[in-house]
SEPA-509925 format. One record per residue (C-alpha): residue number from 1; residue in three letters; x, y, z. Coordinates in Angstrom, 2 decimals, padded with zeros to 5 digits, m for minus. Layout:
// residues N
{site NUM 'ALA' {X Y Z}}
...
This chain:
// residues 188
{site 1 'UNK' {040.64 m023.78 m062.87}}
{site 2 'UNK' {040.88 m023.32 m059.33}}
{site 3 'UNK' {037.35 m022.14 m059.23}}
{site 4 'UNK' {036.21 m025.37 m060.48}}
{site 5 'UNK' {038.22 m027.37 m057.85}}
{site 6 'UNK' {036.53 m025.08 m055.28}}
{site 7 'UNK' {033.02 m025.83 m056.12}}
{site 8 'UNK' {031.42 m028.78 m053.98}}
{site 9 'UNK' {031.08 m031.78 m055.30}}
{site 10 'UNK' {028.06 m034.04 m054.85}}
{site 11 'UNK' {028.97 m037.12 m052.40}}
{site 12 'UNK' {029.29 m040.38 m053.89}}
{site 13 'UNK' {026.86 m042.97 m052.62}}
{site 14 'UNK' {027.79 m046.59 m052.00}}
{site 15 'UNK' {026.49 m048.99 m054.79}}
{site 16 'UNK' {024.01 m050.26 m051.78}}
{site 17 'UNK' {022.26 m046.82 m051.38}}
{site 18 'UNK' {021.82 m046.16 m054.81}}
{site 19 'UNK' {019.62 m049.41 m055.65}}
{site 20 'UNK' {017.65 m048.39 m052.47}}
{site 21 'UNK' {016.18 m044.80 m053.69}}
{site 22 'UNK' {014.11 m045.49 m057.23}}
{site 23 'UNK' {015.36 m043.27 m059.85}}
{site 24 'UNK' {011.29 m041.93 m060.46}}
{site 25 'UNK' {011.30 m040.27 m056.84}}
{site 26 'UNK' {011.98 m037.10 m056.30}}
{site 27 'UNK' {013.42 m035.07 m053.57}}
{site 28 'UNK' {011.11 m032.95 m051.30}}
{site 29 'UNK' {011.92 m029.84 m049.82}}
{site 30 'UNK' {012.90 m029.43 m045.75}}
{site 31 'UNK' {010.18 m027.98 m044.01}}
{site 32 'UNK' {010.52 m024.39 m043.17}}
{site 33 'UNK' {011.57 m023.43 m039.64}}
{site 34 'UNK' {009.12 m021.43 m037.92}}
{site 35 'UNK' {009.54 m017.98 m037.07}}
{site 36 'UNK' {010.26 m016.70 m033.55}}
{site 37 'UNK' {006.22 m015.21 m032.95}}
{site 38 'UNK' {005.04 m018.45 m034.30}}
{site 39 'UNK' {007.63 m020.81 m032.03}}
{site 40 'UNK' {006.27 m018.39 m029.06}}
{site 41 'UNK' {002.89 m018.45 m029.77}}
{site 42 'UNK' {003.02 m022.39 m030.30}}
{site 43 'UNK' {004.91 m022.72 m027.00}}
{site 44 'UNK' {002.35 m020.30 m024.97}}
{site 45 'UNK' {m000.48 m022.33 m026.70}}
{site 46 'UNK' {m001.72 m019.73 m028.80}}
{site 47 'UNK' {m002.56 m019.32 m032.19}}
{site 48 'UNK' {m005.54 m020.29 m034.47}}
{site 49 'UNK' {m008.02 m023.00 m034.11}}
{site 50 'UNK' {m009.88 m024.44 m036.96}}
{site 51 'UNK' {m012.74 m022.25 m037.08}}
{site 52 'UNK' {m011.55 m019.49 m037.51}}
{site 53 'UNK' {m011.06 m017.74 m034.00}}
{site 54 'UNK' {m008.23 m017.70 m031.94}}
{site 55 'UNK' {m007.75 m020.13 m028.57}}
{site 56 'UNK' {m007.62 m018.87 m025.00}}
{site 57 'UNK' {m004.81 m018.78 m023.79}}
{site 58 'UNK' {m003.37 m021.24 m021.48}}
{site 59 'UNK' {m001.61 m021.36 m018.95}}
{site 60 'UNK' {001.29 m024.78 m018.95}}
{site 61 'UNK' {004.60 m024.96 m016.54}}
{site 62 'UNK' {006.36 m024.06 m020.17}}
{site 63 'UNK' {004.73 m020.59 m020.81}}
{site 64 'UNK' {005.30 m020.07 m017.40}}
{site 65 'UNK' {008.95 m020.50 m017.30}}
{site 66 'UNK' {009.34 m019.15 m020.73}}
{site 67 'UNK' {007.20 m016.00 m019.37}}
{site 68 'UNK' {009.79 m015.97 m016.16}}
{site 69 'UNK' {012.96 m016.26 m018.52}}
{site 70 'UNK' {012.03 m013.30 m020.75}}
{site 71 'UNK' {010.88 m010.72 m017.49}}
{site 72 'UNK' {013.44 m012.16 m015.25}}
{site 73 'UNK' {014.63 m008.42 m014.08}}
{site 74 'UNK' {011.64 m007.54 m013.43}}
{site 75 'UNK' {009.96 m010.29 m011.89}}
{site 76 'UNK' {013.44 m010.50 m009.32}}
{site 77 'UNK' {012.53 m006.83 m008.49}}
{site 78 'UNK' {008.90 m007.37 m007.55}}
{site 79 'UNK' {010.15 m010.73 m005.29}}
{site 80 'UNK' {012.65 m008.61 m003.43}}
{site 81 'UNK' {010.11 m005.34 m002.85}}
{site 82 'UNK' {006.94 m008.26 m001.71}}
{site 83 'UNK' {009.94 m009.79 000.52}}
{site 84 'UNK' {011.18 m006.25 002.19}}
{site 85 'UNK' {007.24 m005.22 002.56}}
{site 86 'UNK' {006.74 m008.13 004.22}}
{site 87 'UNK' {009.89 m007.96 006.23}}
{site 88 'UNK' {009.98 m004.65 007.29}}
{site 89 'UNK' {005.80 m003.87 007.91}}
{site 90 'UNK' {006.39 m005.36 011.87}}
{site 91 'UNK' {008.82 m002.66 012.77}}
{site 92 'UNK' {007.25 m000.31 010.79}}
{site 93 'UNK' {003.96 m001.20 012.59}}
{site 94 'UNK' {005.25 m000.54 015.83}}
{site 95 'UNK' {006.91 002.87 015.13}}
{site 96 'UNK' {003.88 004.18 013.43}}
{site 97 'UNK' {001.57 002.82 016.63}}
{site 98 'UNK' {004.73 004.35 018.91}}
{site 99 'UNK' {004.53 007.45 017.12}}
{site 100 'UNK' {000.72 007.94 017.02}}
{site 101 'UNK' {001.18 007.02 021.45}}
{site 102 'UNK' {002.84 009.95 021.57}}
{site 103 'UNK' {000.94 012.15 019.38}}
{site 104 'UNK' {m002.08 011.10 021.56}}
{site 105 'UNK' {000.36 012.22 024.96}}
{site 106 'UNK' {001.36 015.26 023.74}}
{site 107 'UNK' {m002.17 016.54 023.21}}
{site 108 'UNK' {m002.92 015.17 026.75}}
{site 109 'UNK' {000.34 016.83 028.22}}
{site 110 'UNK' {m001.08 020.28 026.31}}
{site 111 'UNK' {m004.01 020.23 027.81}}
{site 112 'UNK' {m003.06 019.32 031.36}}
{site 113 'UNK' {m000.81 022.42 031.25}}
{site 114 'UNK' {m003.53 024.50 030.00}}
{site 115 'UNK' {m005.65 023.12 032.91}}
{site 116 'UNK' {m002.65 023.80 035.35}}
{site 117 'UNK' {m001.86 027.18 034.29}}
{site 118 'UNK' {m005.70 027.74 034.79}}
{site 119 'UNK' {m006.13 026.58 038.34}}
{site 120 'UNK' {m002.69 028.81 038.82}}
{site 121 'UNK' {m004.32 031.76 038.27}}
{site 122 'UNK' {m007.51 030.95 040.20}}
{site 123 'UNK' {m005.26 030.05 043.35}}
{site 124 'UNK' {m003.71 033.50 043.00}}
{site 125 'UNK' {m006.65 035.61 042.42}}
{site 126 'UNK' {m007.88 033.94 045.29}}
{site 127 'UNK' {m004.88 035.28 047.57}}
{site 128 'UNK' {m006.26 038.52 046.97}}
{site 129 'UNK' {m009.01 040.31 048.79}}
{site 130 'UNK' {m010.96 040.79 045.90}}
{site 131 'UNK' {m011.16 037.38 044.82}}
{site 132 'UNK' {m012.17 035.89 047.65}}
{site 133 'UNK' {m015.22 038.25 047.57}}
{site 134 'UNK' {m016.14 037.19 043.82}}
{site 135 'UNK' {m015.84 033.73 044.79}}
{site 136 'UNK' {m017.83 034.28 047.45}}
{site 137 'UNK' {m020.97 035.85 045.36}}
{site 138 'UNK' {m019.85 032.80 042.97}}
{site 139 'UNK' {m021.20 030.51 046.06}}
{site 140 'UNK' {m024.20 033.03 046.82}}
{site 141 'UNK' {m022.35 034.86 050.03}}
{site 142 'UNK' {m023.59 038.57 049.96}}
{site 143 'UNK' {m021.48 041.10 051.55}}
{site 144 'UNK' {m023.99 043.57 054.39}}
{site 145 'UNK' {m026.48 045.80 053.13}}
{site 146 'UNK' {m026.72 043.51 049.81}}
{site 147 'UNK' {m029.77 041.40 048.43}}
{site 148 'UNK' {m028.87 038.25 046.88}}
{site 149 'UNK' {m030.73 037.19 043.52}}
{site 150 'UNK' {m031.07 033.46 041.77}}
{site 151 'UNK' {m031.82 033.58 038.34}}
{site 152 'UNK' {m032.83 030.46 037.15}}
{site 153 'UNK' {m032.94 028.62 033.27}}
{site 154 'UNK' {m029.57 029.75 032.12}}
{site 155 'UNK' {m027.95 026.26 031.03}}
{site 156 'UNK' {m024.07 026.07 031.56}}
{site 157 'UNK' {m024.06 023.12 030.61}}
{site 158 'UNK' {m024.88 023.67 027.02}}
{site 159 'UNK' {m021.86 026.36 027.19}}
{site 160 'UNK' {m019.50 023.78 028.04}}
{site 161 'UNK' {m020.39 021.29 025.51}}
{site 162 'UNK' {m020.22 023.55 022.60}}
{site 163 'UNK' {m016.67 024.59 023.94}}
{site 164 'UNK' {m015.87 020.74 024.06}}
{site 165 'UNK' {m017.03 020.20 020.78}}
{site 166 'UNK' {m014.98 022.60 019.19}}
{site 167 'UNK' {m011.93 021.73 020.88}}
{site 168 'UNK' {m012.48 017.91 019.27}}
{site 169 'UNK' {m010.35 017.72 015.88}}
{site 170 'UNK' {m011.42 015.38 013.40}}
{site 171 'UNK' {m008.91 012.60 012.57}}
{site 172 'UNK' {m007.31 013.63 008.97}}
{site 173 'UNK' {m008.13 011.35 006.24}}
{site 174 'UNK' {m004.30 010.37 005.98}}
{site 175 'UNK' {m004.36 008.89 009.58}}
{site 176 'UNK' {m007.28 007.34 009.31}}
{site 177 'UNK' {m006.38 005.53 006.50}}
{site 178 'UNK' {m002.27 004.91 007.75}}
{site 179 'UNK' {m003.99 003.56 011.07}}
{site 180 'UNK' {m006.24 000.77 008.95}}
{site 181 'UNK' {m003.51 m000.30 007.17}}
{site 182 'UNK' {m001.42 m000.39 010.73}}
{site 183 'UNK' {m004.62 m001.47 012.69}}
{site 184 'UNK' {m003.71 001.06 015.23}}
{site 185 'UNK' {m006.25 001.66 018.35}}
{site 186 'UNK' {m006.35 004.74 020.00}}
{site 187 'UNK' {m005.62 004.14 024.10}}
{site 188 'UNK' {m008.06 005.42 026.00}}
């Protein structure tokens, strides 16, 4: 017995309500409720036209909020690395340009001191005896009882530009490339 007392009952209408719904008509179902994929494809505007084929899809403010709501995470992460690229590519631009400066000195410094260390030695061969005389058959003095000869053709020239050549390095791919991106100018 209790079972039966448990089981709804149907609701009593008022005497109005009945006389309104004909006895003939019958009840039709509640539509179905869509499933997620088809409330998402619906909201993004996809889904079948009449044809046959399938719409482009388009782009409304509601696919594009409903696109930010489900890729939130990501979509914060990407906003805060564009905002610290942006942010940080001043300083960064000045230490790379600060840091290629000195690269640039250093090679200057390197060579001064291998020019200095050069004329060094020339000023103290030329304290002795002996190199004053070869400097002096460098400038065509001849010592008594010698005979001086010229040759003539021999380019030095040509010997000095090959040496300057190979002492020019190439600028590395890499630093080409990192001094595009931080439009960095060599100073002259």
């Amino acid at each position: 017995m209790s079972d039966e007392k448990t089981k709804s009952r149907p609701t009593k209408r008022p005497k109005a309500a009945k006389k309104a719904v004909p006895k003939t008509a019958k009840k039709t179902p509640a539509p179905a409720r869509p499933t997620a994929a088809a409330a998402r494809a619906a909201r993004s505007g996809q889904g079948s036209t009449r044809d046959g084929g399938s719409s482009a899809p388009r782009l409304t403010p509601d696919a594009a909020r409903d696109f930010a709501s489900r890729h939130r995470a990501p979509l914060v992460a990407v906003v805060v690395a564009v905002f610290v690229i942006v942010a940080l590519y001043g300083p960064f631009r000045s230490l790379y340009q600060a840091w290629r400066d000195n690269g640039m000195l250093l090679e200057q410094r390197v060579q001064t001191d291998e020019e200095s260390a050069e004329l060094e030695g020339d000023i103290n061969s030329l304290m002795t005896e002996d190199g004053i005389k070869d400097e002096a058959r460098e400038r065509g003095y001849v010592e008594s009882g010698e005979t001086r000869i010229v040759v003539e053709g021999l380019d030095a020239e040509d010997d000095a530009s090959a040496d300057e050549q190979d002492g020019e390095s190439e600028t590395p791919w890499y630093l080409r490339v990192t001094d595009f991106l931080f439009q960095y100018k060599a100073q002259s």
